[in-house]
C-alpha positions in Angstrom: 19.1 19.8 33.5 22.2 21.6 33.7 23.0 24.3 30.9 23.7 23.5 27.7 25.3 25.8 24.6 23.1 25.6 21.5 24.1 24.3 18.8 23.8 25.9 15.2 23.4 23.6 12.3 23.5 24.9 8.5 20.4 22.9 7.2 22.3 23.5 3.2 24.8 20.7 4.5 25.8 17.8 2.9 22.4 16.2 2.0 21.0 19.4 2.6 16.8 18.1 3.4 14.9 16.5 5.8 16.9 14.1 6.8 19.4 16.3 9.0 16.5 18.0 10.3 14.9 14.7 11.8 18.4 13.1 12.9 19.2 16.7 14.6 15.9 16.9 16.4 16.0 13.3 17.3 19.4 13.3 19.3 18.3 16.7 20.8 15.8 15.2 22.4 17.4 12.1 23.8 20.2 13.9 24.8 18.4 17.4 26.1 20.3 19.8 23.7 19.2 22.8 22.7 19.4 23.5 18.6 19.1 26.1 16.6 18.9 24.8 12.4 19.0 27.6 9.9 18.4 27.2 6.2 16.0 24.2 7.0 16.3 21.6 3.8 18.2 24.4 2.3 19.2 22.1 -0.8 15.1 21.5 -1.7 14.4 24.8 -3.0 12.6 23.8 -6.6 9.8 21.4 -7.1 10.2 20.0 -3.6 10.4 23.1 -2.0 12.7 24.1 1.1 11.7 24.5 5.0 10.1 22.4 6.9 7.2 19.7 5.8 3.8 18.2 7.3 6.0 15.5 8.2 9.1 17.2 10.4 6.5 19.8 11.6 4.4 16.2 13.3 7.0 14.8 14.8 8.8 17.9 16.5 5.4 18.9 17.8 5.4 15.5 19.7 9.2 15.7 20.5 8.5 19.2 22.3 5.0 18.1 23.9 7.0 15.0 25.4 10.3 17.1 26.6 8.4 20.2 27.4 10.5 22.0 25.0 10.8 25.9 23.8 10.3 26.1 20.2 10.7 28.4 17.6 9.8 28.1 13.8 7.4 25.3 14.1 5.4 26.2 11.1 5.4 24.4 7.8 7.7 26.7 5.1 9.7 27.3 8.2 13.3 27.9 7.5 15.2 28.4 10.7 13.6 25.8 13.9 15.0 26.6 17.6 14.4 23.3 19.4 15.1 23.7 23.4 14.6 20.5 25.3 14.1 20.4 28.7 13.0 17.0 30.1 14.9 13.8 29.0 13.2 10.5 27.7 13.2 9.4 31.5 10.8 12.2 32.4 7.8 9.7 30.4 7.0 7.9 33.0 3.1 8.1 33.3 0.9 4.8 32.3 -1.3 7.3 30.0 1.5 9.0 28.2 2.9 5.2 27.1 -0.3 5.1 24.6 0.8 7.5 21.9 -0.8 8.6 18.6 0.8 11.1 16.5 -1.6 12.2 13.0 -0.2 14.1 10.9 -1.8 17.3 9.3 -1.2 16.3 5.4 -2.3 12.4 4.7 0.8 12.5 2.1 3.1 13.2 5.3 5.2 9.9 5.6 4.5 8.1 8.8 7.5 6.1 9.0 9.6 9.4 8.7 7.9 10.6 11.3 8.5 7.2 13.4 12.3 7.8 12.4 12.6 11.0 14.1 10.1 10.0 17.3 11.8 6.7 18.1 15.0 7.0 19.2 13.5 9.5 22.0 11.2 7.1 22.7 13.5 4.1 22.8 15.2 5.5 25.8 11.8 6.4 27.8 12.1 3.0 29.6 10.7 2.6 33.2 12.1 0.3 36.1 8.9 -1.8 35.4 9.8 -2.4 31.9 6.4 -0.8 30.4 6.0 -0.8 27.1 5.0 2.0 24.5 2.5 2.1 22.0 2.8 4.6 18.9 0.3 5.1 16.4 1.0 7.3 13.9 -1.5 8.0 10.9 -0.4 9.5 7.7 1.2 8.1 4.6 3.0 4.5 4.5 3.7 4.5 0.6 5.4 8.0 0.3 8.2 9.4 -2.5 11.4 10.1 -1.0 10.8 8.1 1.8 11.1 4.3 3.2 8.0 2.4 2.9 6.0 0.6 5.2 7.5 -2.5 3.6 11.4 -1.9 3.6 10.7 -0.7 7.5 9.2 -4.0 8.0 11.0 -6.1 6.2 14.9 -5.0 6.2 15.1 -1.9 9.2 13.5 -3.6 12.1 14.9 -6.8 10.9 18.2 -5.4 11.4 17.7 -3.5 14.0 16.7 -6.6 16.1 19.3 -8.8 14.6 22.2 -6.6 15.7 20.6 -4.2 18.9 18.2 -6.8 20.3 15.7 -3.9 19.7 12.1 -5.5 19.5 8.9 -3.5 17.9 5.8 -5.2 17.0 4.4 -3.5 14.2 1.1 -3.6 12.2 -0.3 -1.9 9.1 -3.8 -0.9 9.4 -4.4 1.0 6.4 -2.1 2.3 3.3 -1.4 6.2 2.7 -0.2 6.8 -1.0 1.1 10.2 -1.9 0.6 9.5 -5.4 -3.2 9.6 -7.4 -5.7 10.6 -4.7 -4.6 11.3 -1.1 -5.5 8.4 1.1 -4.4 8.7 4.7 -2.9 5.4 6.3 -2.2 3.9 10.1 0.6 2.3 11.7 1.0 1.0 14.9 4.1 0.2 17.3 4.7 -1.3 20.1 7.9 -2.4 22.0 10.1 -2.0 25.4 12.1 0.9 26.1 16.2 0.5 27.1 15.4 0.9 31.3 17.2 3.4 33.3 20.7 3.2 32.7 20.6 0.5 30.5 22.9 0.8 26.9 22.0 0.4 23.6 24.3 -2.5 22.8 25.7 -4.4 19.6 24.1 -8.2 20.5 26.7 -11.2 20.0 24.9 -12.4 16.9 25.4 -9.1 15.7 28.2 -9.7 15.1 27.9 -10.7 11.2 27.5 -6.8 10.5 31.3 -6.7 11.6 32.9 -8.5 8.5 32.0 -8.7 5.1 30.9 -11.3 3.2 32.7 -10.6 0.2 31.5 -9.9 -3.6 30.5 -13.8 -3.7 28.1 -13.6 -1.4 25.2 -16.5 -1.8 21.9 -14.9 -2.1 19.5 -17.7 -0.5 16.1 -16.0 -1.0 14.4 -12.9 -2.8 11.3 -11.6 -1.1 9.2 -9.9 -3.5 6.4 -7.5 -2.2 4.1 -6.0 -5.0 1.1 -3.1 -4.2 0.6 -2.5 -8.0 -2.5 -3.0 -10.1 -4.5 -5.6 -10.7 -3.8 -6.2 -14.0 0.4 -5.9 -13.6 0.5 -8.5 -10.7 0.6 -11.6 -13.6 3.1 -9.8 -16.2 5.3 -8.4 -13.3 5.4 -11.8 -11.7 6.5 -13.4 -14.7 9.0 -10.8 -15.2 10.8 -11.0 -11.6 10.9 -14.6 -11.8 12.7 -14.6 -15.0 14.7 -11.2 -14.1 15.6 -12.1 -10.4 16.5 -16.4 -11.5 19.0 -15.1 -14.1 20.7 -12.6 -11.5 20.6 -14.4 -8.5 20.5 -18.5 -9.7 19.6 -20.9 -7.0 17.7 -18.3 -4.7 14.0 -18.9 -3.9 11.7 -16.2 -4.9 9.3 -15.9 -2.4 6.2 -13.4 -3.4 5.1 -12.2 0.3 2.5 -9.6 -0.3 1.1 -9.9 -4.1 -2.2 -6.6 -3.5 -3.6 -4.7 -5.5 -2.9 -0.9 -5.6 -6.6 0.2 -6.6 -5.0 2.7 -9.0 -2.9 3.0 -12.2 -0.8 5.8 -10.2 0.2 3.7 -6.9 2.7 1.2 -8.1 5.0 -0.1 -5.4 7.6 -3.1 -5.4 10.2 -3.8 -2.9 12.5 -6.6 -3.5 14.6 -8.1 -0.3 17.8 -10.5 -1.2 18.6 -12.4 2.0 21.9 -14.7 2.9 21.8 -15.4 6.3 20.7 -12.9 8.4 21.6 -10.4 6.1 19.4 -8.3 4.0 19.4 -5.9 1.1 16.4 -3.6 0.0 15.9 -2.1 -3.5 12.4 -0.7 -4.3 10.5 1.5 -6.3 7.5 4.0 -6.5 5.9 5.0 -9.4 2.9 5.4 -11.7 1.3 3.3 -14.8 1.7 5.5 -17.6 -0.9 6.9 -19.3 -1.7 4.5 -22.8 -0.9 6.2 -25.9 -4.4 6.5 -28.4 -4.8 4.4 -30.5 -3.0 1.9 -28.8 -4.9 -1.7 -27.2 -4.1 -4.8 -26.1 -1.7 -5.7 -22.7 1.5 -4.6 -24.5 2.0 -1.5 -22.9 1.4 -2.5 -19.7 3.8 -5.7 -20.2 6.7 -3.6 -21.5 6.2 -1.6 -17.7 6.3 -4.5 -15.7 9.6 -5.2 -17.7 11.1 -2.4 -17.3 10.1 -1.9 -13.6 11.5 -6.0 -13.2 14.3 -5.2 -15.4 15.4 -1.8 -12.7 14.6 -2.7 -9.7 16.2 -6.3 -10.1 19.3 -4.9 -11.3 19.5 -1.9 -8.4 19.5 -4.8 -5.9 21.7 -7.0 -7.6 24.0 -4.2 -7.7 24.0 -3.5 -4.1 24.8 -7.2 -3.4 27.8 -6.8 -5.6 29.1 -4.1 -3.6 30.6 -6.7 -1.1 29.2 -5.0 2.0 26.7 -6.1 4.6 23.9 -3.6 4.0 22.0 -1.9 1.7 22.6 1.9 0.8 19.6 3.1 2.7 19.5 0.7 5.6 23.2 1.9 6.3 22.3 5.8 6.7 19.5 4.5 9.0 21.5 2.9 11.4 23.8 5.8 11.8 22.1 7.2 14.9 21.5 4.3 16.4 25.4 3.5 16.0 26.5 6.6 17.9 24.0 6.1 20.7 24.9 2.4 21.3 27.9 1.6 23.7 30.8 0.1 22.0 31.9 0.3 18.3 29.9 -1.1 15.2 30.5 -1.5 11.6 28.2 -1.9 8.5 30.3 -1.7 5.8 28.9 -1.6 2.4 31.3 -1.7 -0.8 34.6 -2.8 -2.4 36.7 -0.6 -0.2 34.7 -1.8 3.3 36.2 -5.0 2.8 36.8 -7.1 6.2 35.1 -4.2 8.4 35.7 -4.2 12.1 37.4 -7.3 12.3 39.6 -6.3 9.6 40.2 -2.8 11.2 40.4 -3.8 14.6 43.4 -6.1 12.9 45.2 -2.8 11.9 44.9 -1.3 14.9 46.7 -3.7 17.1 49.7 -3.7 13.7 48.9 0.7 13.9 48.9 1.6 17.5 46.0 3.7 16.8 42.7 3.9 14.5 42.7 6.9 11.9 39.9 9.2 13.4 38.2 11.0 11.1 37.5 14.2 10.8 33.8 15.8 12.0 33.4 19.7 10.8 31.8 18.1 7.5 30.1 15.3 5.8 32.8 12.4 6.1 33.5 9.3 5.3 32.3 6.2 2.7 28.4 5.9 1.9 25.7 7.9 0.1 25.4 11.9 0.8 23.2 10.8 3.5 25.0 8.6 5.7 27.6 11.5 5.4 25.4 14.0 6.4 23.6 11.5 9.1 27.8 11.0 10.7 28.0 14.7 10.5 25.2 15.5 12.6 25.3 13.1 15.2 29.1 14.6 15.1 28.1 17.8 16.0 25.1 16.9 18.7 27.3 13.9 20.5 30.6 15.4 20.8 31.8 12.5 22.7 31.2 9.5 19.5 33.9 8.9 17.7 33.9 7.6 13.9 37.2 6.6 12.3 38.4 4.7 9.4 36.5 7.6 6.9 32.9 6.4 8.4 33.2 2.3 8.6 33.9 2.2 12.7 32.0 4.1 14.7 32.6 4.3 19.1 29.4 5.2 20.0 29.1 7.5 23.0 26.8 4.8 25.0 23.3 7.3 25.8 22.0 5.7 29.1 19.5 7.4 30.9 20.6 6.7 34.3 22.6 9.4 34.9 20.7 11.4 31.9 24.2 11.4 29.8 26.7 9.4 27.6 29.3 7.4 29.3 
């Protein structure tokens, strides 16, 4: 490995939590760069607390165990993490090092976080052979602050093999809730890694992320998925079918999982609008509330399953409105994969994203030239967190290029062939 600087990253930026440290530690280990991040989650001081988690402690204990790393500030609490790589994805070659199970310390500890920051290293671990990987990670899988099981299932992986070609079998074995009593959960993986030398690449039928289907876009079908109560799962029905057939007429409603939570404090839905191959996500976690004394009868808990319905229903109508091609959440999850693919990609979402790449590219041949954007902070359209994400891969991949304030971005093409970017 030849020498590399270290880069510093100020953990209070943009976002400010987790999520820069797990992008950061992420493309430090696929591209062998040595990090230093001060003021870890440095905006989560308060209830939620600041430095590092049972969650980003997990998965940068695998990410140095795999590239034989020097590390500094692995602790939970921890507020300033060294992270020095030193073998590259390439380097897992062994058969018994292609069976991987990652548990985390704290059952609450989400383990599709964890698979977030663990994957991209992995997804460039490829052998000439073509072996495949299999990750098991045991933790939580309904978690606050974090994507569930579900929306992974159901609208990230979707996505990522609609537009990358990237395939991973997945199977839940067992729910972990962070909410009522700790219960740990399982997840398992298992897919092909990119081979040697071989590029993360937008597929031709990924194309549709490249335009935008406009404010009119027809929703064909609403996939409901409720872990709630056993008592909410007729009142809540009733209430998304009436909620979801005024916002979205014409669409089927399709209830996928219908299970019950085993306790008045786990109460999950996720609903997914779908037109095409496109998909939005709007979910929510939360707990019964307690029934006031004196009170009896189903009423209260009716009046929740409205007002859950009435929420979550709207939230994804809303993002549908917006006229873009993902959801809010989905879109700062396929930052990194963006700059590590070969090639530019779009995934506009909003009013101002209309026409996206094909648009742009449009301009460009009229301009001369695409308005690059500016890296030294948070840029561009999107949530604090796909800001924040563009910033970081920004500072790690100095060769990817994002322009038109975030909607295009030229990623810098990771291969592991020659161990860097093209």
């Amino acid at each position: 490995m030849e020498n590399q600087h270290l880069i510093e990253l100020d953990g209070r930026t943009g976002e400010g939590g987790g999520q820069l440290v797990r992008i950061a530690c992420a493309l430090a280990a696929v591209a062998t760069q040595p990090i230093r991040i001060t003021h870890v989650r440095g905006n989560r001081e308060g209830p939620r607390g600041g430095g590092l988690k049972s969650q980003h402690v997990t998965a940068i204990e695998y990410l140095a165990k795999a590239t034989a790393a020097d590390v500094t500030g692995l602790s939970v609490g921890s507020h300033t993490l060294e992270f020095r790589p030193r073998l590259k994805p390439s380097a897992l070659i062994e058969g018994k090092d292609r069976t991987i199970k990652i548990s985390a310390d704290s059952p609450a500890a989400s383990t599709l976080l964890i698979f977030q920051a663990v994957f991209p290293f992995l997804l460039f671990a490829g052998t000439e052979k073509g072996e495949p990987i299999t990750l098991e990670i045991s933790g939580g899988t309904n978690v606050s602050f974090s994507l569930s099981y579900e929306y992974l299932d159901q609208v990230l992986l979707p996505t990522l093999q609609d537009a990358f070609g990237i395939s991973v079998e997945r199977k839940l074995h067992s729910r972990g809730w962070s909410l009522g009593k700790l219960q740990r959960g399982k997840v398992t993986f298992s897919f092909t890694p990119l081979k040697p030398g071989e590029t993360l690449k937008l597929r031709e039928a990924g194309s549709i992320y490249n335009g935008s289907p406009g404010r009119d876009v027809e929703i064909e079908e609403v996939d409901v998925s409720m872990i709630v109560p056993a008592e909410m799962h007729e009142p809540l029905t009733d209430a998304l079918v009436a909620d979801l057939e005024e916002l979205f007429p014409g669409a089927k409603v399709n209830f996928k999982i219908i299970e019950d939570s085993g306790a008045d404090s786990r109460v999950y839905v996720l609903l997914v609008a779908k037109s095409g191959a496109l998909r939005w996500g709007s979910d929510t976690l939360s707990s019964m509330p307690k029934k006031s004394k004196g009170k009896s009868g189903p009423r209260p808990t009716i009046s929740f399953c409205e007002d859950i319905s009435r929420r979550i229903a709207k939230k994804l109508f809303d993002e549908v409105a917006t006229g873009g091609v993902v959801d809010e959440f989905l879109q700062d999850q396929l930052v990194i994969f963006q700059a590590l693919s070969e090639g530019r990609t779009s995934f506009p979402r909003g009013e101002n994203d209309s026409g996206g790449l094909e648009q742009a590219v449009e301009n460009l041949e009229i301009d001369e030239r695409m308005r690059k954007d500016r890296t030294d902070k948070p840029f561009g359209e999107g949530s604090l967190h796909t800001t924040t994400a563009r910033w970081v891969t920004a500072q790690l991949l100095p060769s990817v290029a994002w322009y038109n304030k975030g909607k295009i971005c030229e990623g810098v093409g990771m291969n592991m062939g020659s161990g860097k970017a093209r």
